[in-house]
N, C-alpha and C positions, 0 to 999 in steps of 0.2 A: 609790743609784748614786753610785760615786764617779770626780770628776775631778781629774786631777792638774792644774798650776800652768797648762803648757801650752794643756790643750786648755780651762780656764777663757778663759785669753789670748783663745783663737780664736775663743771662742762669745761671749766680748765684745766683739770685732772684728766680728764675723758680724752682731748687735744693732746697733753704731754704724752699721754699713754700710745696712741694712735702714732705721734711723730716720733716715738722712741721707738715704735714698735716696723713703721717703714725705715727706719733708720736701719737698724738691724737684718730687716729684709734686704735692704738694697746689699749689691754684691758687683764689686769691681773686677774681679776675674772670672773670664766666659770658661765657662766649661764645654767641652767638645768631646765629641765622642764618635764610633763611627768605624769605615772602613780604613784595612791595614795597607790598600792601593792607594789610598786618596790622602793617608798620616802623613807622610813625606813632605808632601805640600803644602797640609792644613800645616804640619809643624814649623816649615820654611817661614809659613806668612804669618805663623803665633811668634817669632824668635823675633822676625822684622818689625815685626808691632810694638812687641818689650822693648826693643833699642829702641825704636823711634817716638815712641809717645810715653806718655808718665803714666799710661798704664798699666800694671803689671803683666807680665808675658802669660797668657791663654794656657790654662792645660787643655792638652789633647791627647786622651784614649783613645786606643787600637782595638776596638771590639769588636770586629766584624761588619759590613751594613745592618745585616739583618739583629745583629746581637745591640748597636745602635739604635735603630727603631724602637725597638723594644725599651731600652733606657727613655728615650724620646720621649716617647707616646706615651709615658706612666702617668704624667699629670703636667700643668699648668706650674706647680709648684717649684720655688729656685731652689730647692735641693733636686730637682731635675736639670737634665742638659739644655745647654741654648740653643746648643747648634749639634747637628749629627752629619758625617760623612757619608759620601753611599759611592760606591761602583758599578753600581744600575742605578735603573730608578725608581721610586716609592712604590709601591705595590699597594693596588687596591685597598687590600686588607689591614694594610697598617697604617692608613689616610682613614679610613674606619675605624678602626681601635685609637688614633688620635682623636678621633670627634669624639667617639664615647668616653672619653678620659676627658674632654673639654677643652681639647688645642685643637682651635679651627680657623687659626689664621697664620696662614708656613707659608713661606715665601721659597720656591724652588730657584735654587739657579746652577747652573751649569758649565764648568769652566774649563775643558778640552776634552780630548778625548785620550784614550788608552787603549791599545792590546793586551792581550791576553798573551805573554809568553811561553811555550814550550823549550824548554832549557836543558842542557846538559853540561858536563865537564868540558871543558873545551881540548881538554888530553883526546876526545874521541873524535871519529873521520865525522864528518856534514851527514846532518839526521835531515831527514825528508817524509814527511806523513802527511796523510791524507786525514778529513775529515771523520770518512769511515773508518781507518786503522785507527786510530784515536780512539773513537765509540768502542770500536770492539776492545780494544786496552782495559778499559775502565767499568764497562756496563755489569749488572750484576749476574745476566741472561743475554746470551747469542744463540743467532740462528745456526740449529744442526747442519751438519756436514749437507744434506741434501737439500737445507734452506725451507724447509716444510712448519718446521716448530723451533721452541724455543729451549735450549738448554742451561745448565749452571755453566759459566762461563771457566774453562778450564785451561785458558792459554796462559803460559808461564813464560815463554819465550816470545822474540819480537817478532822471526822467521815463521811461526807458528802462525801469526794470522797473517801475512803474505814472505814468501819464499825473498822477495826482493829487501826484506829488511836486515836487519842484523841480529847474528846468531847470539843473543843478549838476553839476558834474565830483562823481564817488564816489574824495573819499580818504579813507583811512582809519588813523590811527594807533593800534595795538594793540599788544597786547601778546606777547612772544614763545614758545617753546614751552616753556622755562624756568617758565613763569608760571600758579601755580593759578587768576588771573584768566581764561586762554587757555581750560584745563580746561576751566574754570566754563561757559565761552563755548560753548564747542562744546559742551559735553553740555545746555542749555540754549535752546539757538537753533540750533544744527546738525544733532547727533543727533535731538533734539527735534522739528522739524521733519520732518525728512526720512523718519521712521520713520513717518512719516504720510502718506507720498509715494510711491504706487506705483510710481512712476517709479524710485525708488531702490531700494526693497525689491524689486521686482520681477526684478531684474539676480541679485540675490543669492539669489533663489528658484531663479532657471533657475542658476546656476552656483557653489553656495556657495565651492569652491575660488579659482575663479576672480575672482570677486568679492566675498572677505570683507572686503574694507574699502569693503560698500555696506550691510552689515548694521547698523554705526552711524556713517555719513557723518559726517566730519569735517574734510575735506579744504577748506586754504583757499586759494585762489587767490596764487602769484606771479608776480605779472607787474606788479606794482609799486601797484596799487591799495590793496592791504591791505600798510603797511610797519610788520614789527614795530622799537618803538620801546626796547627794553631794559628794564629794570627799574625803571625811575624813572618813574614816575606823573606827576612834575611836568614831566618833558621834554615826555611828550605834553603838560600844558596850555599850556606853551610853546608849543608848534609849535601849536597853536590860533589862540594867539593872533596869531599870525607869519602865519597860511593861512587865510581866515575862511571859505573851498571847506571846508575840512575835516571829519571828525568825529573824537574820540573815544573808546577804550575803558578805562575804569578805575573804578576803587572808590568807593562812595558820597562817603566821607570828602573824597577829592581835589575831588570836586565843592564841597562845604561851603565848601571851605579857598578856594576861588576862585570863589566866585560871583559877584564884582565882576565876573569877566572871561569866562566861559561860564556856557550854562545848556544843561540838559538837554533830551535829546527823550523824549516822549512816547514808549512801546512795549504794543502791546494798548491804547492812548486812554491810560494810565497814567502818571504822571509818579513819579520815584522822591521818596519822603517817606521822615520816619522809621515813618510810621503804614502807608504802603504796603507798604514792606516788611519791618516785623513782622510784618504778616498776610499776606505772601505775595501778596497783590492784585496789587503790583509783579513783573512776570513773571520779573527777575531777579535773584533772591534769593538767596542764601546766609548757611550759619555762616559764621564764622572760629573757625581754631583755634591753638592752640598745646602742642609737646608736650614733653615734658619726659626725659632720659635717667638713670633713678633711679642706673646703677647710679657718674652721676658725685657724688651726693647726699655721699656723705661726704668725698671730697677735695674737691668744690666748696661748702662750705658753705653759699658766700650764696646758692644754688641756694634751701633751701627758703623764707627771706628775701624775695626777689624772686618767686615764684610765690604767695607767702600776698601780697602787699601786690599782687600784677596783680590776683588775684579776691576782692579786697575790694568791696564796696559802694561804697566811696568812688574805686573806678575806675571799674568797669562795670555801679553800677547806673545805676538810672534819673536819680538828681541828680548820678553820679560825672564826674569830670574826662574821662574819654575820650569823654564823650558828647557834649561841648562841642567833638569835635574830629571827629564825624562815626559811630562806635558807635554801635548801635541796640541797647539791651539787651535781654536776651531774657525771656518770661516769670518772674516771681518767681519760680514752684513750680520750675521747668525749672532758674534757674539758683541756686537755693540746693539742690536734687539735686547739680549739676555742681559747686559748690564745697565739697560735703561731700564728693563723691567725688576732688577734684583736695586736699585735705585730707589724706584718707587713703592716695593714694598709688597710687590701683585700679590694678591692672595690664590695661594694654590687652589683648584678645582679638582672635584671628582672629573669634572668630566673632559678638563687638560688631562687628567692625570692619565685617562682611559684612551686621549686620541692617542694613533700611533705616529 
């Protein structure tokens, strides 16, 4: 083929434009976004990355999981996040709204696990709750005195829904609906519960139309008893300390970082440890995850950088630095699978996403 002077001109114009233009696009610092359980961590491994290599230290927002996805999954494009935090895990629906947006290749990986702490002032005597006093705490509707139907939920006291608790105002700082701690919470203690609760199933047998949201009860009281507290984990241990009435809801780790100033309650007789909730003894348990957006990998370089040095040994095993900051890491076999596979770059499925 031959080109004459001109249209050489154009097609080198065309080249400069195109390599100024990925020039421009490429971008040295990952952006991260995500859950306020799993910040700590990601932040630990963005701080160790800055010091150790020549590329710039990672920002990382605390936006909820769910408020993360959402950033996510907007697009393909690097003024979107690389990477997103979670404290559960992807949910159907926004592995879906990633495809429709045209990100179809996330690589999950998973690096220890978490509880879910229930906390108080530690000025107070040892809190001890049950799965069900918890639900009744927070739900928006409990079953009547005679256990027949469902009422607006009126308990303001802790003695009020069992004689054996303490004669205490019921407040409660949590977390908001932003928040895959929130999730965790309600599919854990709420759904959990309740689906064990004729009371509740039973609405939803006589009228599934009409009551499909009693088929997985998650509904939480406002009327100022449960006030969610934003995304900062440490604000609730704040107001702890500030309210010593109070309780509580957030990630193992938070607790670690301030036991000087609160201590945990008891739930099912169980106190959260590292040993409790490896083995799931502790009733609430959870992965964490984090997941990654392949198709930012080559204009973001330090992308692979940063995700080989988070699932090293020397973060999240058993002797590694995030464990000293509240991590529970997860079985050897389990999590040298997950690091061979967040290695190789697996692409997420619908239908991993769906086993349980």
């Amino acid at each position: 083929m031959i080109f004459n002077k001109s249209a050489l001109n154009i097609i080198t114009a065309s080249a400069i434009l195109i390599s100024s233009t990925n020039i421009v696009q490429a971008r040295e610092q990952i952006r991260i976004v995500g859950s306020s359980t799993v910040y700590p961590f990601s932040s630990s491994v963005a701080e160790e990355f800055g010091a150790t290599s020549k590329n710039p230290t990672p920002v990382v927002e605390s936006t909820g999981s769910g408020g993360g996805m959402k950033l996510f999954c907007k697009g393909n494009g690097l003024n979107t996040p690389d990477i997103t935090n979670a404290s559960r895990r992807m949910k159907t629906k926004e592995f879906k709204l990633c495809a429709k947006n045209g990100i179809t290749d996330i690589t999950e990986a998973v690096i220890g696990f978490d509880g879910i702490a229930i906390a108080q002032n530690k000025i107070n005597k040892p809190l001890s709750l049950s799965k069900k006093q918890l639900l009744l705490a927070v739900a928006e509707e409990v079953p009547s005195k005679d256990g027949q139907s469902l009422v607006k939920n009126s308990y303001k006291r802790w003695n009020q829904i069992d004689a054996s608790l303490p004669d205490r105002e019921i407040t409660i700082y949590g977390p908001p609906t932003s928040s895959g701690t929130r999730d965790a919470f309600e599919d854990m203690i709420m759904k959990g519960q309740t689906k064990k609760m004729d009371v509740y199933t039973s609405l939803y047998k006589k009228d599934k139309e009409k009551y499909k949201g009693y088929k997985k009860y998650h509904k939480i009281r406002q009327d100022g008893i449960y006030i969610p507290s934003g995304e900062n984990d440490n604000l609730i241990v704040q107001k702890l300390t500030k309210n010593p009435a109070a309780i509580g809801i957030f990630g193992y780790s938070f607790l670690v970082e301030n036991d000087d100033k609160i201590s945990a309650a008891k739930i099912n007789g169980v106190l959260p440890t590292p040993k409790t909730i490896s083995s799931s003894e502790y009733p609430i348990s959870r992965s964490l995850f984090f997941y990654t957006k392949n198709s930012h990998r080559k204009e973001v370089p330090a992308m692979d950088k940063y995700v080989a040095l988070f699932m090293k040994e020397d973060m999240i095993g058993p002797d590694g630095i995030l464990s000293e900051i509240g991590l529970i890491p997860l079985p050897d076999s389990r999590r040298n699978e997950i690091q061979k596979n967040v290695a190789k770059h697996t692409k997420l499925t619908l239908d991993s996403l769906t086993k349980k």
